[in-house]
C-alpha positions in Angstrom: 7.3 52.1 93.3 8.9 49.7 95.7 12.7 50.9 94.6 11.7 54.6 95.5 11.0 53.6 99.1 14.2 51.4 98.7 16.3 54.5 97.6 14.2 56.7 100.3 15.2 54.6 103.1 19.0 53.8 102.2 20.0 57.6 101.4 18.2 58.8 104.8 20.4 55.6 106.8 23.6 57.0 104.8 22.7 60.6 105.7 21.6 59.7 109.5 25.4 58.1 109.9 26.9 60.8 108.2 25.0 63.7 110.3 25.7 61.3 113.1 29.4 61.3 112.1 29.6 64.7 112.0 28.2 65.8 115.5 30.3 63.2 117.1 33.3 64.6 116.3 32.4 68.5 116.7 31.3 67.2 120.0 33.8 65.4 121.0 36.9 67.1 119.7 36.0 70.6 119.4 33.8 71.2 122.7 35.1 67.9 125.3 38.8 68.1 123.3 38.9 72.1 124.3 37.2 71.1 127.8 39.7 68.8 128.3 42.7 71.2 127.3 41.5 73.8 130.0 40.5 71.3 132.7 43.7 69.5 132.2 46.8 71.7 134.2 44.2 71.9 137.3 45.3 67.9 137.5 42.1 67.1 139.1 41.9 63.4 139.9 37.9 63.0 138.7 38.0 65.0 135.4 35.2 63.4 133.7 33.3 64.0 130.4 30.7 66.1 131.5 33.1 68.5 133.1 35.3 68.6 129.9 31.8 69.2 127.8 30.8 72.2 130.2 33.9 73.4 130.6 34.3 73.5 126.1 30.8 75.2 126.1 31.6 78.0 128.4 35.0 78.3 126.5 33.7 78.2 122.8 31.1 80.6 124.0 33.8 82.8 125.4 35.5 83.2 122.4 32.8 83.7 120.2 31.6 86.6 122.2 35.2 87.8 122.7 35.2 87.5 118.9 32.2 89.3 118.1 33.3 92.2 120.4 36.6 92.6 119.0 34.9 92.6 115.2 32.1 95.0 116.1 
């Protein structure tokens, strides 16, 4: 049964880049791209990325709450 544990271990490496993939750029667009939208007119000298990613959290939960209020 070696080519089970061959097929095992190559579909979870292609999975793991994929999933990998996939959170980088939700992550990186979505939540330090929005971050970075907002922090942007303030023209603060030191924007860094962990600004822009707390600043896209707080924002995307913003709107999902302002969202769900407005639906319900």
């Amino acid at each position: 049964m070696p080519l089970d544990l061959f097929v095992e271990g190559f579909l979870g490496g292609v999975l793991r880049i994929v999933l990998w993939v996939a959170v980088e750029i939700v992550f990186e667009i979505l939540i330090k791209g929005l971050g970075y939208i907002i922090c942007r007119p303030f023209k603060k000298p030191d924007i860094n990325d962990s600004l822009c990613a707390f600043v896209g959290v707080v924002a995307w939960i913003i709107l999902v709450l302002l969202l769900l209020w407005v639906l319900i």
